[in-house]
Short mmCIF file of the C-alpha atoms (twelve columns), coordinates in Angstrom:
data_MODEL
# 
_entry.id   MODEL 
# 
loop_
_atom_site.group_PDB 
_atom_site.id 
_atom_site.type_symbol 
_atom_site.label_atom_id 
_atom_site.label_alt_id 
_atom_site.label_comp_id 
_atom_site.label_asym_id 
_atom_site.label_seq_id 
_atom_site.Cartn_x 
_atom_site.Cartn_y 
_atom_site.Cartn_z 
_atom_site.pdbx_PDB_model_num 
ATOM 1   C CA . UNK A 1   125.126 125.652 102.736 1 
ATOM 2   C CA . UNK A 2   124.009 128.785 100.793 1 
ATOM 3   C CA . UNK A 3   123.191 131.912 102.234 1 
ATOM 4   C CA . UNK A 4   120.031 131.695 101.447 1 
ATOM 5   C CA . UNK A 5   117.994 128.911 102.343 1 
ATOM 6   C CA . UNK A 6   113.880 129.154 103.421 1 
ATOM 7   C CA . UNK A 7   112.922 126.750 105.980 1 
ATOM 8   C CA . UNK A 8   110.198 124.096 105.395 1 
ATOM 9   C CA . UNK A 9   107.156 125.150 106.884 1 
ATOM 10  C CA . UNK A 10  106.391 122.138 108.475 1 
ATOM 11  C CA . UNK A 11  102.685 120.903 108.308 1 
ATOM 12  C CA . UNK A 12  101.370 118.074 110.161 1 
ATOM 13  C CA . UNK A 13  100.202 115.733 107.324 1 
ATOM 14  C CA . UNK A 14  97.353  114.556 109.322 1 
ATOM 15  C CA . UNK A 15  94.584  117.170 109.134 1 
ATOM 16  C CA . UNK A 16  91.776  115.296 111.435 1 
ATOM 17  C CA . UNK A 17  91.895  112.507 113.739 1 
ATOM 18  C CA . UNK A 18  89.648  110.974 115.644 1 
ATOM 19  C CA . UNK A 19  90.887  108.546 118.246 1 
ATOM 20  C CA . UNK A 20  92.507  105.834 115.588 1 
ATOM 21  C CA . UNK A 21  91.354  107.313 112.692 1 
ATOM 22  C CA . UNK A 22  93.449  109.918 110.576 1 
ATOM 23  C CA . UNK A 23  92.140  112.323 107.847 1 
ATOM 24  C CA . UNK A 24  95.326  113.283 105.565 1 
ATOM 25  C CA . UNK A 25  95.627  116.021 103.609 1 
ATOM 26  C CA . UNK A 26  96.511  114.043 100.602 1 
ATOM 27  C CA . UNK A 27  92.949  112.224 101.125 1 
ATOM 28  C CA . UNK A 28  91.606  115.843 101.452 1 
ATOM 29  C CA . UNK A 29  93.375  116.951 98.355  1 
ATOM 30  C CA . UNK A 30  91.681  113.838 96.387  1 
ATOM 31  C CA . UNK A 31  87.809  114.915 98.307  1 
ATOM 32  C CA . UNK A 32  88.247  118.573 97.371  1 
ATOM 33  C CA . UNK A 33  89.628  118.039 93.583  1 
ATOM 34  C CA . UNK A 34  86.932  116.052 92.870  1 
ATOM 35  C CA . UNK A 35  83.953  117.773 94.229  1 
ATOM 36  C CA . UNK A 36  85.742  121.226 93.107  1 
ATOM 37  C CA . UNK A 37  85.563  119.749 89.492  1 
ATOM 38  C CA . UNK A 38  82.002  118.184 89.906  1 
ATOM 39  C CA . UNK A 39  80.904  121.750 91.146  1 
ATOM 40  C CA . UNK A 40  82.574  123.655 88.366  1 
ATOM 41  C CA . UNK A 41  81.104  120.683 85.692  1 
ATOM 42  C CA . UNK A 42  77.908  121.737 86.832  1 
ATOM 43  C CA . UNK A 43  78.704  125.069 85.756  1 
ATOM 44  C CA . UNK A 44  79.926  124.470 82.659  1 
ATOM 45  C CA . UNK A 45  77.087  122.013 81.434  1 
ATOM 46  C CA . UNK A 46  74.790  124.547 82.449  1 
ATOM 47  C CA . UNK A 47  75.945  127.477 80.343  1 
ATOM 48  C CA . UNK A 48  74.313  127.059 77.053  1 
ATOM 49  C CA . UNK A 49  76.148  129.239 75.080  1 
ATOM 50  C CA . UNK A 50  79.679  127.534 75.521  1 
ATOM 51  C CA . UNK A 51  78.471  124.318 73.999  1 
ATOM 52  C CA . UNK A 52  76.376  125.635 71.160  1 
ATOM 53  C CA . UNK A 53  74.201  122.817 70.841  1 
ATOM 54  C CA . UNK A 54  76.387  120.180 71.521  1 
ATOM 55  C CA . UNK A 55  75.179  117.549 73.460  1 
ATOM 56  C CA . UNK A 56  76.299  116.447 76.892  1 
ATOM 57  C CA . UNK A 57  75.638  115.238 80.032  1 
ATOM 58  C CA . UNK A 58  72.675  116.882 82.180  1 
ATOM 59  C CA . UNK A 59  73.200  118.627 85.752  1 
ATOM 60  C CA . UNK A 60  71.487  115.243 87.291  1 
ATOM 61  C CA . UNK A 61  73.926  113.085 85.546  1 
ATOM 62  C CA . UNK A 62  77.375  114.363 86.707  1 
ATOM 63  C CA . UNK A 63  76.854  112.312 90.312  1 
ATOM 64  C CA . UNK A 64  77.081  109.364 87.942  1 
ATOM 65  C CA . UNK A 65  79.864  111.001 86.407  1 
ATOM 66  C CA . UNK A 66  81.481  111.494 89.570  1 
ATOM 67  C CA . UNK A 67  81.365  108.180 91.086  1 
ATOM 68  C CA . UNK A 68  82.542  106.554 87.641  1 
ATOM 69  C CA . UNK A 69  85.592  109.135 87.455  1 
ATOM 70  C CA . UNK A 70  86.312  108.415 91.285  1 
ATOM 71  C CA . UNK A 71  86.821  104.605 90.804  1 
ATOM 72  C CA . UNK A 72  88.792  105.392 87.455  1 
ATOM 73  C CA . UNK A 73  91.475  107.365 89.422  1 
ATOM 74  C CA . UNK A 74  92.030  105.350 92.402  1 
ATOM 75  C CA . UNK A 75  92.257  101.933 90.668  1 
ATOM 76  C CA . UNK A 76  93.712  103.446 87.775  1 
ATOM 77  C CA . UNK A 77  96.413  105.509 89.836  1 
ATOM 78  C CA . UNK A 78  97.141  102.882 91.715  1 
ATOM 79  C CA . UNK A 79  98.079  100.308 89.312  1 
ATOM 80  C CA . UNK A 80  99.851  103.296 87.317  1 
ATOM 81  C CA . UNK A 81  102.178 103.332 90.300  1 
ATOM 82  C CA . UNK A 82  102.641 99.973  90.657  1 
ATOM 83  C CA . UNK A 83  103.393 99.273  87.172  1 
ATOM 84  C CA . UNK A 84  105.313 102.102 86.115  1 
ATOM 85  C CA . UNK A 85  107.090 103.161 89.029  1 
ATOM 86  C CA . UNK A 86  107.905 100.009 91.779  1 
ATOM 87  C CA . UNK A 87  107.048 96.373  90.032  1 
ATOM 88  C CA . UNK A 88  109.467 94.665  91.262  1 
ATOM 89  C CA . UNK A 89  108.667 95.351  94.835  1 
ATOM 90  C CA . UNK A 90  104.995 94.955  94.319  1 
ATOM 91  C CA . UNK A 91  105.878 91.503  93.028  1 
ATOM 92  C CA . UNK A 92  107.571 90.581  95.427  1 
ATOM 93  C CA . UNK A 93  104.923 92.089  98.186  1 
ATOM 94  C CA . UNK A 94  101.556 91.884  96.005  1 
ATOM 95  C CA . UNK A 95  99.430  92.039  99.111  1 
ATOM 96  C CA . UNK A 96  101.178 95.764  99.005  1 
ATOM 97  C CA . UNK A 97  99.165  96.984  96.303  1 
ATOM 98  C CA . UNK A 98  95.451  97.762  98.256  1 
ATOM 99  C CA . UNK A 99  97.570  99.383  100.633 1 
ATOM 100 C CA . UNK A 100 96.715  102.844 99.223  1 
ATOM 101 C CA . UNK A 101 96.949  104.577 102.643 1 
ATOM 102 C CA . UNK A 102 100.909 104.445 102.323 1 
ATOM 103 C CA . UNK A 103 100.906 105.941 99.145  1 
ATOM 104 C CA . UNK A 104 101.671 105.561 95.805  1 
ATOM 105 C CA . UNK A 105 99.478  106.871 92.931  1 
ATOM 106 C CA . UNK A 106 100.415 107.790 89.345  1 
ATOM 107 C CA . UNK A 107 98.864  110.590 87.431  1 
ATOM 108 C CA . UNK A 108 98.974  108.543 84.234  1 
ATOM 109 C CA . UNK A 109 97.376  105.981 85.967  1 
ATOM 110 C CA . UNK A 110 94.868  108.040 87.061  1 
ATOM 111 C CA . UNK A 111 94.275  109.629 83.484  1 
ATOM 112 C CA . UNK A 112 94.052  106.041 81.883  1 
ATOM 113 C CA . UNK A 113 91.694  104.799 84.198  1 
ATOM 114 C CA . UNK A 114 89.527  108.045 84.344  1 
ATOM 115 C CA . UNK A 115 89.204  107.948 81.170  1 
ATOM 116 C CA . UNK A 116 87.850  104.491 80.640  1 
ATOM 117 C CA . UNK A 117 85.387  105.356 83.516  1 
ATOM 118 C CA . UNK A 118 84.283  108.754 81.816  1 
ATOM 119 C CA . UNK A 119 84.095  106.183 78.489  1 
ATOM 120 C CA . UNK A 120 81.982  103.722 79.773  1 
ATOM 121 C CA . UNK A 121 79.883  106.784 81.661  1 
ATOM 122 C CA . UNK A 122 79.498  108.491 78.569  1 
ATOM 123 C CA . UNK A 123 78.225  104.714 76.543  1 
ATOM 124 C CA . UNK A 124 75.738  104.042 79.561  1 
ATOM 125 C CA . UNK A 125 74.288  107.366 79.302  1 
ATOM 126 C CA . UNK A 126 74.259  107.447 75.401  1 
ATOM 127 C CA . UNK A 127 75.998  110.543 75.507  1 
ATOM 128 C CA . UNK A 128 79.024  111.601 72.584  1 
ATOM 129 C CA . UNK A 129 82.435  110.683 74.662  1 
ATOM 130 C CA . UNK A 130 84.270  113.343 73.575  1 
ATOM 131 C CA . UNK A 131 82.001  115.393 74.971  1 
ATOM 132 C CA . UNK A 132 82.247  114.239 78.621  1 
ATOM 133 C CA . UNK A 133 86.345  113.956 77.769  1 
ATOM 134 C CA . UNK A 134 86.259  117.570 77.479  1 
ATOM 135 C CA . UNK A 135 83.912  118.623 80.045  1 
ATOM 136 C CA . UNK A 136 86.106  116.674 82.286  1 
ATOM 137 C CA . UNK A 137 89.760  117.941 81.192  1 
ATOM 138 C CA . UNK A 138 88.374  121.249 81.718  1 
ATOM 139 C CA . UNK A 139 88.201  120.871 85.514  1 
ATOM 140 C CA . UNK A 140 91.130  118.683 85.967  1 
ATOM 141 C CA . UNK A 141 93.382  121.216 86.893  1 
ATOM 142 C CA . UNK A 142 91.847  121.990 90.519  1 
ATOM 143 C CA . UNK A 143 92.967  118.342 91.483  1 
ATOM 144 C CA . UNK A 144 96.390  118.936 90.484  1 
ATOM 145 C CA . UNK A 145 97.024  121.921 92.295  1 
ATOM 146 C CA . UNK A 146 95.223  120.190 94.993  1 
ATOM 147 C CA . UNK A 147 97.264  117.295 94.778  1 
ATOM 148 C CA . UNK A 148 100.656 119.161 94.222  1 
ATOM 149 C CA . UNK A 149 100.289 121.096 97.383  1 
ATOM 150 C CA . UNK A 150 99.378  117.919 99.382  1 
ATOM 151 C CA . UNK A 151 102.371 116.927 97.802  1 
ATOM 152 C CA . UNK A 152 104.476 119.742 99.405  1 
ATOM 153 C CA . UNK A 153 102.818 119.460 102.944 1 
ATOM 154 C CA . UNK A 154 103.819 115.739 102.863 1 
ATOM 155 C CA . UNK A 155 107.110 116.972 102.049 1 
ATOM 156 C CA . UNK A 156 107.335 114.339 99.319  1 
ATOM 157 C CA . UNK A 157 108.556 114.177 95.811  1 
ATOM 158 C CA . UNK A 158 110.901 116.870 96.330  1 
ATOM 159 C CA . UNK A 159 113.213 118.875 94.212  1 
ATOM 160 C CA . UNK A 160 116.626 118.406 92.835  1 
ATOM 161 C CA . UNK A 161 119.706 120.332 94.699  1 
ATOM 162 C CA . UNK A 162 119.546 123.823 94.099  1 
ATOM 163 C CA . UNK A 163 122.118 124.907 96.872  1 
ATOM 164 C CA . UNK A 164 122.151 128.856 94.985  1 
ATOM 165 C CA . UNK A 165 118.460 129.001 94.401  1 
ATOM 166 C CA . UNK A 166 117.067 131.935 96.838  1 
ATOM 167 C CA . UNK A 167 114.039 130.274 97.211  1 
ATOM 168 C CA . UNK A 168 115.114 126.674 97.501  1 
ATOM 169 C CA . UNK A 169 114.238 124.598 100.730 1 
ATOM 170 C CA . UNK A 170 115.618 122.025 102.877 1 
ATOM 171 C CA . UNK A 171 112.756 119.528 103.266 1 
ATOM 172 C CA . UNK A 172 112.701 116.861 105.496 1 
ATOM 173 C CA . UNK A 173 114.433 113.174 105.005 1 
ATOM 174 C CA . UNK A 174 115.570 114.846 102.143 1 
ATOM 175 C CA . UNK A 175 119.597 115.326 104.083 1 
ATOM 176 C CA . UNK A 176 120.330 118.996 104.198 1 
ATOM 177 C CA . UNK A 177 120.779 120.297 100.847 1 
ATOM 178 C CA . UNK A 178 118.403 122.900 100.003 1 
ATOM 179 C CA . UNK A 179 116.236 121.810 97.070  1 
ATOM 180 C CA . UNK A 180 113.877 123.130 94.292  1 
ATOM 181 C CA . UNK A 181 110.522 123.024 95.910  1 
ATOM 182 C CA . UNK A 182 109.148 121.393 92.461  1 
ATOM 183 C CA . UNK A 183 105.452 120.318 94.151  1 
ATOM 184 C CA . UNK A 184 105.183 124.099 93.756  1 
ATOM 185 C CA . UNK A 185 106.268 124.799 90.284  1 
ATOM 186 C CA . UNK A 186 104.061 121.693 89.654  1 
ATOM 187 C CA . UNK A 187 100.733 123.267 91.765  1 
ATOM 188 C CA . UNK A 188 101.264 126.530 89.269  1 
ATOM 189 C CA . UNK A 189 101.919 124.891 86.006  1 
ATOM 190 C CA . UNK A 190 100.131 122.061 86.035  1 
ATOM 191 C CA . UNK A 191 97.663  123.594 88.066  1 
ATOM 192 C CA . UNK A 192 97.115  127.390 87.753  1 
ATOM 193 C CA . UNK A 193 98.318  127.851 84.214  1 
ATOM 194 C CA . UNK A 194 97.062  124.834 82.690  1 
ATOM 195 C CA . UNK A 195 93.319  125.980 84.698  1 
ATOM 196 C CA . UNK A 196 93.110  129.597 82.986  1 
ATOM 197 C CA . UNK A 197 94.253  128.477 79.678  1 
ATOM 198 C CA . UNK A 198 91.865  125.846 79.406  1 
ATOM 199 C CA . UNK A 199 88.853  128.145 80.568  1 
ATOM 200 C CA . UNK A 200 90.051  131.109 78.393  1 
ATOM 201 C CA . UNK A 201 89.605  128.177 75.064  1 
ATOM 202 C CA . UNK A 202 85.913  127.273 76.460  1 
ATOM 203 C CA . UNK A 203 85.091  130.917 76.847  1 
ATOM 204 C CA . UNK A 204 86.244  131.475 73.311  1 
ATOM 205 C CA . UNK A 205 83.463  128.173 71.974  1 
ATOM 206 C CA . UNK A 206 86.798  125.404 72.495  1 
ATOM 207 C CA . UNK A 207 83.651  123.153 73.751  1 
ATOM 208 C CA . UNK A 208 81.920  123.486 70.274  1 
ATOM 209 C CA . UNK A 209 84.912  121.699 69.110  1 
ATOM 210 C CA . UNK A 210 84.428  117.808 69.646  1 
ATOM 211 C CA . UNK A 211 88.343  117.215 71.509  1 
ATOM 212 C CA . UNK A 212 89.322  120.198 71.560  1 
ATOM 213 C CA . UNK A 213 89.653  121.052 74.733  1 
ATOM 214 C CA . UNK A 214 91.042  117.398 76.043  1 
ATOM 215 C CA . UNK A 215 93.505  117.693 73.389  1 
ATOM 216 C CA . UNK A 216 94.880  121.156 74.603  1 
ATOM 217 C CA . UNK A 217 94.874  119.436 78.085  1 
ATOM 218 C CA . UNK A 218 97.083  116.491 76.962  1 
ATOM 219 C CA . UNK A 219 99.166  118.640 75.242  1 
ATOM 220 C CA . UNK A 220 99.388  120.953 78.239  1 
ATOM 221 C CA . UNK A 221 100.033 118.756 81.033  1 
ATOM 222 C CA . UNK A 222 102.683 116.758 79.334  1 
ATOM 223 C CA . UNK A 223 104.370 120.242 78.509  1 
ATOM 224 C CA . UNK A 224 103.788 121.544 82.135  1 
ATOM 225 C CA . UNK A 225 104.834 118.050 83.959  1 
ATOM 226 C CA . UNK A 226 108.318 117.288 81.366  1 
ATOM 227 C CA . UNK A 227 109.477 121.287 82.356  1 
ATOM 228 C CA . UNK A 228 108.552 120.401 86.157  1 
ATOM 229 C CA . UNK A 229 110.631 116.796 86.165  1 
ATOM 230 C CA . UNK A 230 114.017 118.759 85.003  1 
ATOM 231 C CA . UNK A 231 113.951 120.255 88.280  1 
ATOM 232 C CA . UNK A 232 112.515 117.463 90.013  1 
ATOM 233 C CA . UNK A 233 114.194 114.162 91.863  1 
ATOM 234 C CA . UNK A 234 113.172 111.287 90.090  1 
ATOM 235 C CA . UNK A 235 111.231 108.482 91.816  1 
ATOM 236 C CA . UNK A 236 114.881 106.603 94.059  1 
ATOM 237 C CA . UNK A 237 113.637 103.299 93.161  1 
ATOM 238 C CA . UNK A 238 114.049 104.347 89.512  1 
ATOM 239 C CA . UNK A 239 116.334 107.156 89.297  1 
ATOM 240 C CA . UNK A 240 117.099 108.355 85.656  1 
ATOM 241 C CA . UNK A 241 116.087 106.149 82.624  1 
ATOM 242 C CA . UNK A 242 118.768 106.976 80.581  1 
ATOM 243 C CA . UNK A 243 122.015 109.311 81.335  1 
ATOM 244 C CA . UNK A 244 122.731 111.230 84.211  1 
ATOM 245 C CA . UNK A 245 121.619 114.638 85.575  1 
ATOM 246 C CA . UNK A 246 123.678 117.245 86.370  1 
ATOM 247 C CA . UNK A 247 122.273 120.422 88.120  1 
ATOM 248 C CA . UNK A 248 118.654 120.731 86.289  1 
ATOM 249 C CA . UNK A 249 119.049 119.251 83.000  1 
ATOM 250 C CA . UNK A 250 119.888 115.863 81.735  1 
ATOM 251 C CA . UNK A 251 118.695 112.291 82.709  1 
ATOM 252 C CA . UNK A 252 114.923 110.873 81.261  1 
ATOM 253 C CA . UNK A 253 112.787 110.186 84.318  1 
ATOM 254 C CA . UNK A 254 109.568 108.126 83.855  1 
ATOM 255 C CA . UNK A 255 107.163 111.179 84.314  1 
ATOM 256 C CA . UNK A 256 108.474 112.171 80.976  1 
ATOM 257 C CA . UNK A 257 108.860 109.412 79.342  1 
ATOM 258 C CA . UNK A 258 104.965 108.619 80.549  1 
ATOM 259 C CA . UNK A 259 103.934 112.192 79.182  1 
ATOM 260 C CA . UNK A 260 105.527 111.785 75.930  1 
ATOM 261 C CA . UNK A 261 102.777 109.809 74.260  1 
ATOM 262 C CA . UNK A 262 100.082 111.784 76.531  1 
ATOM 263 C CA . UNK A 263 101.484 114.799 74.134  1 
ATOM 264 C CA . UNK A 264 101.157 112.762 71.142  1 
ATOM 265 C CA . UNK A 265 97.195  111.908 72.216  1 
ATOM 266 C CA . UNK A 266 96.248  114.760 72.662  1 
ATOM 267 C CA . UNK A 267 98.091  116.862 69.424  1 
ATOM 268 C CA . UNK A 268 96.175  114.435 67.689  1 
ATOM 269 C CA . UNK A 269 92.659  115.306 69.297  1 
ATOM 270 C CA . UNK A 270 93.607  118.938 68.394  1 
ATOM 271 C CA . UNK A 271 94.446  118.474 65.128  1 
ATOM 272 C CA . UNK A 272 91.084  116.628 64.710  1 
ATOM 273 C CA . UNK A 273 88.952  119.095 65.467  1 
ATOM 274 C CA . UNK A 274 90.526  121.416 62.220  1 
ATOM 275 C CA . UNK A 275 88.241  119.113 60.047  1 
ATOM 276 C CA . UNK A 276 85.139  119.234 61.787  1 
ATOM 277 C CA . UNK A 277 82.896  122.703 61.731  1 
ATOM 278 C CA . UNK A 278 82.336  124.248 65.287  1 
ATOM 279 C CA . UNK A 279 78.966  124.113 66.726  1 
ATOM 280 C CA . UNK A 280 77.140  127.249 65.759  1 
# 
C-alpha cells in the first residue's frame, strides 16, 4: 500500500427514491446530457452567423430531434453492449438484454444508433444530414462528462493499478489496490476538452463546413477514449484483445479497437470538407 492513497468518496448511487422506485444517477446523467445538449442546440441553431446560410433544423424541430436521438442511444447502446462487450452471456440469457436498469451500454452503440436516428430525423424533416450530424456532435460532449462522472459515483469501470500514483484511489469491489480513477480522465478528455475544442471550431464558421465539425468529433473522441483505455481496466469478461498489459501500456481492449474506425470516419468527414467552399 502506497503512502499515498485518496479515499473513494463514496456516493450513494441512488439519487431519489420513492417508496420502490429509485432515481440513479446514471439515469440522471442520461436526463441531464440530453436536455443540456437540446438546450445548447437551441442555441446554436439560433445564432445566424455561425451557420452562414446553411440550412438546418428550426428551434421547433429539435423536440423531434430529441426524441429521435433518445431512442437512437438507448437501443443503440444497448445492443452495442451486448454485441461488443458480453454475447455470449446475452445468448445464453437473451431475456437479459431489456434489462437496462442493471446496466450495460456502449458508447459506440450509442453513436451508431444516434446517428441513424439523427439520419432518418434529418430525411423526415427534409433537412441536409450533415447538418443535423454536426449540430449534434457539437453538444455531445455534456453527456460524456455527464456520463463519466456517473460512472465514477457508481464506482464502475475503474482504473488500472497505480499503487505510486498520488492521486490514485481504492474504489470499491475493486480489492484494495489503489487505482487510476480513469472515469475522471475520461469526464475531462472526452468531456471538457473535446467540449471547448469543438465550440472554439463553430465560433471560428466550422458549421459553414458541411462535416466538419462531426468529423473533428470522431476524430476527437477516438483520440480522447484510446489515451483514457491505457490507463483503464478493460471490460473482465473480455480482458485484453491481444497481449498483455503491464503497468499502463500494452494490451488492445475493445474501446480501442471500437474507436479505431470511429477515427477513420470521421478523418474522412474532415478531409471532405477541404473540397467544398465554406458558407459565406
Amino acid at each position: 500500500m502506497p503512502v499515498f492513497a485518496l479515499p473513494f468518496p463514496v456516493i450513494d448511487p441512488v439519487a431519489l427514491s420513492f417508496g420502490p422506485i429509485a432515481i440513479k444517477w446514471y439515469g440522471l446523467a442520461y436526463v441531464a446530457g440530453l436536455l443540456g445538449g437540446w438546450w445548447y442546440c437551441r442555441k446554436l441553431v439560433a445564432a445566424e452567423r455561425l451557420w452562414g446560410g446553411r440550412a438546418r433544423p428550426g428551434v421547433d424541430q429539435l423536440d423531434d430531434m430529441l426524441l429521435f436521438v433518445a431512442l437512437g442511444v438507448v437501443l443503440g447502446g444497448r445492443l452495442g453492449f451486448v454485441l461488443f462487450y458480453d454475447l455470449e452471456r446475452y445468448l445464453a440469457r437473451p431475456q437479459d438484454i431489456v434489462q437496462v436498469w442493471q446496466g450495460g451500454m456502449s458508447f459506440h452503440g450509442g453513436l451508431v444508433g444516434a446517428t441513424l436516428g439523427l439520419w432518418l430525423f434529418a430525411r423526415r424533416r427534409g433537412i441536409p444530414a450533415m447538418s443535423v450530424f454536426d449540430l449534434a456532435a457539437t453538444v455531445v460532449p455534456i453527456g460524456l462528462f455527464l456520463g463519466r462522472i456517473a460512472n465514477f459515483v457508481n464506482a464502475e469501470l475503474w482504473g488500472r493499478a497505480a499503487p505510486d500514483v498520488p492521486w490514485a484511489m481504492v474504489f470499491p469491489n475493486a480489492g484494495p489496490v489503489p487505482r487510476h480513477p480513469s472515469q475522471l480522465y475520461e469526464a475531462f478528455g472526452e468531456g471538457i476538452l473535446l467540449f471547448i475544442l469543438l465550440g472554439l471550431v463553430v465560433r471560428a464558421g466550422g458549421l459553414k463546413r458541411p462535416g466538419l465539425v462531426a468529423g473533428l468529433f470522431g476524430m476527437g473522441y477516438a483520440i480522447a477514449r484510446i489515451v483514457c483505455e491505457f490507463f483503464r481496466e478493460p471490460d473482465p469478461q473480455l480482458g485484453f484483445l491481444f497481449g498483455t498489459a503491464g503497468g499502463t501500456g500494452g494490451g488492445l481492449t475493445m474501446g480501442m479497437l471500437l474507436s479505431l474506425p470511429l477515427f477513420a470516419a470521421g478523418l474522412v468527414l474532415a478531409l471532405r470538407t477541404r473540397r467544398e467552399p465554406a458558407a459565406s
